[in-house]
DODREN-787551 format. One line per field, with one value per atom (N, C-alpha, C, O): residue in one letter; atom name; x, y, z. Coordinates in Angstrom, 3 decimals. Example, Ala and Ser with C-alpha at 12.3 -4.5 7.8 and 13.67 -1.06 7.14 Angstrom:
residu: (a_a_a_a_s_s_s_s);
atome: (N_CA_C_O_N_CA_C_O);
X: (13.190_12.300_13.200_14.236_12.850_13.670_12.900_13.409);
Y: (-5.690_-4.500_-3.300_-3.319_-2.250_-1.060_0.030_1.138);
Z: (7.800_7.800_7.800_8.465_7.080_7.140_7.870_8.039);
//
This chain:
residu: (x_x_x_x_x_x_x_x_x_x_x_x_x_x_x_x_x_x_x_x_x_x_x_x_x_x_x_x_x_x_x_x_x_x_x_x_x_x_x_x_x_x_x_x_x_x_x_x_x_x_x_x_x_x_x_x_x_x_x_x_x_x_x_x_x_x_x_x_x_x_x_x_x_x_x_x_x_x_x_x_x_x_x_x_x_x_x_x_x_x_x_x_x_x_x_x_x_x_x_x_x_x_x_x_x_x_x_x_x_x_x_x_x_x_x_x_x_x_x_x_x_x_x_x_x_x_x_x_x_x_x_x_x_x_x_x_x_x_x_x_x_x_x_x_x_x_x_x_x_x_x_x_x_x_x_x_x_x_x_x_x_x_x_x_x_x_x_x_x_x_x_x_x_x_x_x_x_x_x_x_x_x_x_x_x_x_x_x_x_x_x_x_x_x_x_x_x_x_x_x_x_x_x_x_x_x_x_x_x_x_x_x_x_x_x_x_x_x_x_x_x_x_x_x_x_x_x_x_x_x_x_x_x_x_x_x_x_x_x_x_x_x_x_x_x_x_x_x_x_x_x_x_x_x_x_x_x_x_x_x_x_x_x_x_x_x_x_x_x_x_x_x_x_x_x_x_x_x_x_x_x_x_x_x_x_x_x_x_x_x_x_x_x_x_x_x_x_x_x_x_x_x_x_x_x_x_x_x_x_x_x_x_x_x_x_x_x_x_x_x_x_x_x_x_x_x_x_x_x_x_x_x_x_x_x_x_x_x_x_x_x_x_x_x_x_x_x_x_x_x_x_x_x_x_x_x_x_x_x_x_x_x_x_x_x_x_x_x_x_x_x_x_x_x_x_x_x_x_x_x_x_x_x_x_x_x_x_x_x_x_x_x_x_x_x_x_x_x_x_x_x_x_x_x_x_x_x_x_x_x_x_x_x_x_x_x_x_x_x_x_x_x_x_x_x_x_x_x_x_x_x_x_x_x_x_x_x_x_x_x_x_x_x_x_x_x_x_x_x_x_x_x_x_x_x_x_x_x_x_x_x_x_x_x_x_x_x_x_x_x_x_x);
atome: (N_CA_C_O_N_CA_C_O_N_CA_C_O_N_CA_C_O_N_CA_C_O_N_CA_C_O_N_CA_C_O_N_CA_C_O_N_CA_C_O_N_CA_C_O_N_CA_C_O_N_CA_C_O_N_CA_C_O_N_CA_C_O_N_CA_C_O_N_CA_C_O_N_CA_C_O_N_CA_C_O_N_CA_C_O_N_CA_C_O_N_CA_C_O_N_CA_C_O_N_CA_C_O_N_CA_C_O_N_CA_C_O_N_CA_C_O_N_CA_C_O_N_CA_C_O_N_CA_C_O_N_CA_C_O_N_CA_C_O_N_CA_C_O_N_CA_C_O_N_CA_C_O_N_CA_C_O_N_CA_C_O_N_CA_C_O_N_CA_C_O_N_CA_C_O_N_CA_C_O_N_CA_C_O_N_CA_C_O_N_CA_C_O_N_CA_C_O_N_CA_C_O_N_CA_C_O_N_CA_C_O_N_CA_C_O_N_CA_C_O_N_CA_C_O_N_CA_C_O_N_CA_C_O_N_CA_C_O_N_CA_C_O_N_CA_C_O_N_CA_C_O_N_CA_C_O_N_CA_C_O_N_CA_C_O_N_CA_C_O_N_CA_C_O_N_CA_C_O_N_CA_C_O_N_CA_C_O_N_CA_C_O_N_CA_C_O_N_CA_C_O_N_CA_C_O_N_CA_C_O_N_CA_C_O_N_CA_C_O_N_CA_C_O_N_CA_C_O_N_CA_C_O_N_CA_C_O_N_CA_C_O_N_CA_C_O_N_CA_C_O_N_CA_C_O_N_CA_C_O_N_CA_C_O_N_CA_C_O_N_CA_C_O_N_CA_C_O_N_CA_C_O_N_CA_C_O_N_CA_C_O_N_CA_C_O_N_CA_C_O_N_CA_C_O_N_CA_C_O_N_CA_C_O_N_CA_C_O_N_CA_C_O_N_CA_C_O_N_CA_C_O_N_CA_C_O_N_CA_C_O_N_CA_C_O_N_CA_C_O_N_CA_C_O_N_CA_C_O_N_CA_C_O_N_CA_C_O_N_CA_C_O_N_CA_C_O_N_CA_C_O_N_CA_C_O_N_CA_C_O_N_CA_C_O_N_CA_C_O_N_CA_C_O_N_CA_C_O_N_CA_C_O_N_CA_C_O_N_CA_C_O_N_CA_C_O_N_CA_C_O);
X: (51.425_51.409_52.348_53.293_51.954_52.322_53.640_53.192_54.783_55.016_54.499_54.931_53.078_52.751_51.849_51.457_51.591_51.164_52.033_51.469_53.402_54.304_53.889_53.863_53.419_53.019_51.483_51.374_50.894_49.488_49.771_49.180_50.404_50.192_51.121_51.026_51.866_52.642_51.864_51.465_51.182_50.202_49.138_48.808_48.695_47.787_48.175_47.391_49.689_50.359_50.050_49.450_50.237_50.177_48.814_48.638_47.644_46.419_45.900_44.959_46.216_45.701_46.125_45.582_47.528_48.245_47.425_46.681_47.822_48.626_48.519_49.572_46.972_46.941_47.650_48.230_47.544_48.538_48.209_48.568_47.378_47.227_48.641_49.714_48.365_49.865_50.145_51.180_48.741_48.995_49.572_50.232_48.968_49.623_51.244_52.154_51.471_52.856_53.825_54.965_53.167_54.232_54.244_55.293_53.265_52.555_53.996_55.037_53.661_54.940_56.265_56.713_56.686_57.802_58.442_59.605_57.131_57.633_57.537_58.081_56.822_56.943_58.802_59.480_58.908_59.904_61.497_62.532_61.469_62.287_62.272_63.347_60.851_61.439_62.220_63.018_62.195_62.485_64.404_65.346_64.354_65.874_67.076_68.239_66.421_67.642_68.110_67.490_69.069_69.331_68.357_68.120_67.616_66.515_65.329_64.691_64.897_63.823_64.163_63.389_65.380_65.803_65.512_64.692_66.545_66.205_64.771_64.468_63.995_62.667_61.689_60.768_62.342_61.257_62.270_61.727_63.703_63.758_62.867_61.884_63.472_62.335_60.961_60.533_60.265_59.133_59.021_58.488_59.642_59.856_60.113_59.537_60.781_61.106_60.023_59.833_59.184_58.013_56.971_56.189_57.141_56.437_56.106_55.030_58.039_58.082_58.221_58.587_58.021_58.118_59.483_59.910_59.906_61.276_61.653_62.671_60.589_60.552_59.600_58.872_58.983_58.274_57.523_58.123_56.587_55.265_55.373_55.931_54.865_54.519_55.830_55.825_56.821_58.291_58.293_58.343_58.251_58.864_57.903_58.255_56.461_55.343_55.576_55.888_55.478_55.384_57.039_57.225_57.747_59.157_59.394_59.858_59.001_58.654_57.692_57.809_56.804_55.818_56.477_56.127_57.314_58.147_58.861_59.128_59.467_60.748_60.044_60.532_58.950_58.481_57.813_57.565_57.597_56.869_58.449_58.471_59.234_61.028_61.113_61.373_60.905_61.055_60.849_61.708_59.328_58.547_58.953_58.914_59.313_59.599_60.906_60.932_62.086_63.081_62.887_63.794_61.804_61.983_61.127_60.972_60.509_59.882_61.095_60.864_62.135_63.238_62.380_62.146_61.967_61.641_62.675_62.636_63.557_64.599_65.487_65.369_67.347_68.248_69.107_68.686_70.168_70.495_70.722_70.365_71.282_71.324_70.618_71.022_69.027_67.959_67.637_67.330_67.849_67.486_68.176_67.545_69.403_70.645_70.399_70.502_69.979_69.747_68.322_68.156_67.477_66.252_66.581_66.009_67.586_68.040_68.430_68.088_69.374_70.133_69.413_69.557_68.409_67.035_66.876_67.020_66.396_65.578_66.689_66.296_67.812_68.949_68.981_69.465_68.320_68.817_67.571_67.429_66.654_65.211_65.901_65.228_66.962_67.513_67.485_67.880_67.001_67.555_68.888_69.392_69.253_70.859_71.079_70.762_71.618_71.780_71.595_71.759_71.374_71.785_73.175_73.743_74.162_74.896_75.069_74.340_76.477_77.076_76.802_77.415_76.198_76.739_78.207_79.010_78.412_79.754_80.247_79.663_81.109_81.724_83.066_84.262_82.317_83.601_84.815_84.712_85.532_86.698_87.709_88.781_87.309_88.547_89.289_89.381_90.861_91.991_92.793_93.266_93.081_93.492_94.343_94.157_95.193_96.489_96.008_95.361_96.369_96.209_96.617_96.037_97.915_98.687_97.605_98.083_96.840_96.068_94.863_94.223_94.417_93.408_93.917_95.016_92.510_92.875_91.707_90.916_91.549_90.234_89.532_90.071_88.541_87.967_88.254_88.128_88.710_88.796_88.223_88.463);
Y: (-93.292_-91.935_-91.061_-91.472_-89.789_-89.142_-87.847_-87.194_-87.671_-86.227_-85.404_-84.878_-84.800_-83.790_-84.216_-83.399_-85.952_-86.045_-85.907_-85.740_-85.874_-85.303_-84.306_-84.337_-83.053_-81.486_-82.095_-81.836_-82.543_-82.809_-83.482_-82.972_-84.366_-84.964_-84.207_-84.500_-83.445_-82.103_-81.632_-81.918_-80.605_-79.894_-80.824_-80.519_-81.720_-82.474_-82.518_-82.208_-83.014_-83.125_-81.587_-81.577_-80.240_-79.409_-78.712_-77.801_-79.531_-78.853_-79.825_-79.454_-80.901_-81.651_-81.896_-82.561_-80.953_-81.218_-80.347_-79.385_-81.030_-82.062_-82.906_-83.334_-83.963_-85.067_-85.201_-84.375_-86.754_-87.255_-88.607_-89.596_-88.806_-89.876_-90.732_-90.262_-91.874_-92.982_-93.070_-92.814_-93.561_-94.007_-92.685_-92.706_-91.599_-90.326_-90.219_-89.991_-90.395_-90.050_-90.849_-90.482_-92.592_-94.012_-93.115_-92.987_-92.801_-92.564_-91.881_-92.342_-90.691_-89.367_-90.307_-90.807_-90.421_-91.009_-91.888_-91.826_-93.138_-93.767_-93.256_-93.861_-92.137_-91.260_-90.423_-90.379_-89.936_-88.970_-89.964_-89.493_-91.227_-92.066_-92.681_-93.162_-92.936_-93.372_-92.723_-93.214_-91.024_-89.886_-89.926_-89.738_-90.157_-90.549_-89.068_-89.051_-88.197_-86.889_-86.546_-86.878_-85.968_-85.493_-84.799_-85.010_-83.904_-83.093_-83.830_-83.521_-85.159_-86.009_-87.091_-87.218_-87.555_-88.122_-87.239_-87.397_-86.159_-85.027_-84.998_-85.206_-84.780_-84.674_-85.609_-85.542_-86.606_-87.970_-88.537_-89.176_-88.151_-88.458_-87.401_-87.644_-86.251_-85.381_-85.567_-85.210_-86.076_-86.741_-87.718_-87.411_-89.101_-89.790_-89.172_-89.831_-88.105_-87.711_-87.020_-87.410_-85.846_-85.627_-86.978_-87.093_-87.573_-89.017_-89.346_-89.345_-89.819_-90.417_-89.395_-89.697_-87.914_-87.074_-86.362_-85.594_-86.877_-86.259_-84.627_-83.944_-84.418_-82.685_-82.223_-82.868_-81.090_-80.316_-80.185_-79.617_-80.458_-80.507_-79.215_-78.758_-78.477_-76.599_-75.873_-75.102_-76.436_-75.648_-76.501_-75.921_-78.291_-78.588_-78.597_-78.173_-79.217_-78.870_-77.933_-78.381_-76.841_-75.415_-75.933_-76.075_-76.034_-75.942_-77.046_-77.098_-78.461_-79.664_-79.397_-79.993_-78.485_-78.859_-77.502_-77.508_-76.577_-75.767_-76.319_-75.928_-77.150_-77.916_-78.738_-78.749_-79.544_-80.705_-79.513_-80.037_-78.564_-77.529_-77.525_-77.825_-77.304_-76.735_-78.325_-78.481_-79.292_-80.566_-80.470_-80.219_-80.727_-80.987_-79.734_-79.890_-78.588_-77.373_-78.229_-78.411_-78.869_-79.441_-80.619_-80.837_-81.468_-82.250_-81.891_-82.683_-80.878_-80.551_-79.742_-79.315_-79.535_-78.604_-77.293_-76.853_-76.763_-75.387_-74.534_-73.319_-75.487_-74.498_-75.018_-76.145_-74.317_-75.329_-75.913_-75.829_-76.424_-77.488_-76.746_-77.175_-75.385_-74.338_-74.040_-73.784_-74.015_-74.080_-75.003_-74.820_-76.575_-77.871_-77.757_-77.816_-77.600_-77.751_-76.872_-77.202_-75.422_-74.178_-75.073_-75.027_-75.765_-76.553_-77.593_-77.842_-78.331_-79.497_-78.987_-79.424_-77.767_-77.042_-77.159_-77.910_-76.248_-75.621_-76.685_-76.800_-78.036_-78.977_-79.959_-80.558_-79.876_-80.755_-80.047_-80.518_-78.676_-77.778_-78.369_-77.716_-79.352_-79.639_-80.855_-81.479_-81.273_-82.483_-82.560_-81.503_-83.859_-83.657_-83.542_-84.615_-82.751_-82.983_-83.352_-82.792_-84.294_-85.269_-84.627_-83.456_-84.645_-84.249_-84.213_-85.137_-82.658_-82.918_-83.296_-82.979_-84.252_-85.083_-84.285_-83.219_-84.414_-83.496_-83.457_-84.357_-82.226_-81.509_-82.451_-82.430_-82.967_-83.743_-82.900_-82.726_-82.570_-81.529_-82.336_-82.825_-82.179_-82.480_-81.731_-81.262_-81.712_-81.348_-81.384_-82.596_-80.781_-81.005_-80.667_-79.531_-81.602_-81.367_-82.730_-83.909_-82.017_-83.012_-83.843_-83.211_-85.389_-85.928_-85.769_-86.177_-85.006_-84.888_-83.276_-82.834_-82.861_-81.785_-82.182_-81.321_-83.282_-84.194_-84.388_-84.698_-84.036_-84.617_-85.138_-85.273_-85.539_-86.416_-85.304_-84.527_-85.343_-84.714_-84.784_-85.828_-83.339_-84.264_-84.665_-85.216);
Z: (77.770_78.308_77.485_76.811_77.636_76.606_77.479_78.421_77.160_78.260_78.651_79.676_77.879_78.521_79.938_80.771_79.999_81.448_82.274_83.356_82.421_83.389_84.045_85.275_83.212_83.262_84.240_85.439_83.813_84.300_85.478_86.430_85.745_87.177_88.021_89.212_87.774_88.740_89.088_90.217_88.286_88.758_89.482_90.628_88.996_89.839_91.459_92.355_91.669_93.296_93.650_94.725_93.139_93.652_94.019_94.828_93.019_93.985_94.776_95.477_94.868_95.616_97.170_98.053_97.161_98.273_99.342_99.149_100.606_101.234_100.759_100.285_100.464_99.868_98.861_98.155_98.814_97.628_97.046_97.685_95.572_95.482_95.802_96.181_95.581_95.532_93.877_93.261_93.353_91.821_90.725_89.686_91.530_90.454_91.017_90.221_92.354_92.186_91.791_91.505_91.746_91.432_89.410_88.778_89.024_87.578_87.292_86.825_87.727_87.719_87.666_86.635_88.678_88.921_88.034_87.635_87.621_86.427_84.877_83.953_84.728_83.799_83.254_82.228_84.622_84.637_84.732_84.259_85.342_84.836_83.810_83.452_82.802_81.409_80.884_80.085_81.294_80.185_80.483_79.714_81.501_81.934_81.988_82.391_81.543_81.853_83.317_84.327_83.298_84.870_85.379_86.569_84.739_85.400_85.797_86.803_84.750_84.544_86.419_87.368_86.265_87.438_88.709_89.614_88.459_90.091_90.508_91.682_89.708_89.941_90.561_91.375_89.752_90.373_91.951_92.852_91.981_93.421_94.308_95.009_94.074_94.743_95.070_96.167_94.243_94.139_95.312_96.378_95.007_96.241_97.505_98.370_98.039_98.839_99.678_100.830_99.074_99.329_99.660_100.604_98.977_99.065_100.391_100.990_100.950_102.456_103.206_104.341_102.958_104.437_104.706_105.568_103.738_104.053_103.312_103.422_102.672_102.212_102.143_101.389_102.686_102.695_101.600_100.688_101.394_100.011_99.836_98.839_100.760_100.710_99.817_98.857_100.526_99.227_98.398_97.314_98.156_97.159_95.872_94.772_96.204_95.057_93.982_92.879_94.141_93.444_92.280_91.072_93.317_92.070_91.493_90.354_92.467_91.293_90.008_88.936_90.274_89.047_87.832_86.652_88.331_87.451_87.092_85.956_87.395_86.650_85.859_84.729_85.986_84.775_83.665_82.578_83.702_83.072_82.234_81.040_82.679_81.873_81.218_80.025_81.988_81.273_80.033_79.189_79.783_79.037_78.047_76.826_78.591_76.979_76.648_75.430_77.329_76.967_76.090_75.287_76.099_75.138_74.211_73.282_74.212_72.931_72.234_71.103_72.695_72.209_71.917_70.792_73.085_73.371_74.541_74.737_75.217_75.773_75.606_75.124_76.009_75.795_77.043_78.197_76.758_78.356_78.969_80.066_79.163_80.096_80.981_82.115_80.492_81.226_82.268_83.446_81.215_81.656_82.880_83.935_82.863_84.149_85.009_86.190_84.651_86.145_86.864_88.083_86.075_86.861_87.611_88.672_87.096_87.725_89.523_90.622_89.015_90.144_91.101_92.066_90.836_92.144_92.777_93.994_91.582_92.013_93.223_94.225_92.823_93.997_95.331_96.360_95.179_96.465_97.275_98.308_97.155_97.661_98.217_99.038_97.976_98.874_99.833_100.325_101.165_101.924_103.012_103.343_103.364_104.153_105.858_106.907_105.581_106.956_108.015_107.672_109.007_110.782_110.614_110.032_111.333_111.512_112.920_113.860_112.946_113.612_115.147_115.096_116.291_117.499_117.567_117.320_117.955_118.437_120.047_121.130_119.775_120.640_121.698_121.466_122.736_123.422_124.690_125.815_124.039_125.224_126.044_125.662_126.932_128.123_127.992_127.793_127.817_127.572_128.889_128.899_130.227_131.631_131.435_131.133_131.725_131.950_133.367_134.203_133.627_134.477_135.663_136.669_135.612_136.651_137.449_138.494_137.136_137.491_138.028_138.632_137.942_138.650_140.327_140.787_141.047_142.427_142.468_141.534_143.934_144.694_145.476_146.264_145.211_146.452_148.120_148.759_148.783_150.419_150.799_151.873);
//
């Protein structure tokens, strides 16, 4: 496989979505990890992530398949790491971020302010 199927099977996830083959996105994924850059990595977790449900296809599609589009000008040395890195950026903001913790509230009543009911 060649990089510019990176470009091709992006776009492929994005018209095909919702659906999703399996073999184009394992394809991608192991594509975008041979290539091994930080942007090449962000992407293919992202990838996975959309995968299992854990991000939104509808937002992440569109800017996954812009970033392998910036990829692919990056290793043709058509842009420079400046670029590579503002793509990476976007692409980390597609992470997902935990549940926060519930807010745990406590009473602060001195014991001696406790009675019994009459």
């Amino acid at each position: 496989m060649s990089v510019d199927d990176i470009e091709r099977l992006s776009t492929k996830l994005v018209q095909d979505a919702p659906a999703r083959d399996p073999a184009d996105v394992a394809q991608l994924v192991l594509e975008l990890r041979a290539i091994g850059s930080p942007l090449a990595l962000a992407i293919a977790r992202i990838v996975e992530y959309v995968d299992d449900g854990l991000v939104d296809p509808a937002i992440a599609l569109p800017a996954l398949a812009e970033a392998c589009a910036t990829l692919v000008a990056g290793v043709k040395g058509q842009v420079d790491d400046s670029v590579l890195e503002a793509a990476r950026y976007q692409i980390d903001t597609l992470t997902p971020m935990p549940d926060k913790p519930p807010r745990v509230v406590s009473i602060d009543v001195p014991i001696i302010k406790l009675r019994k009911k009459p």
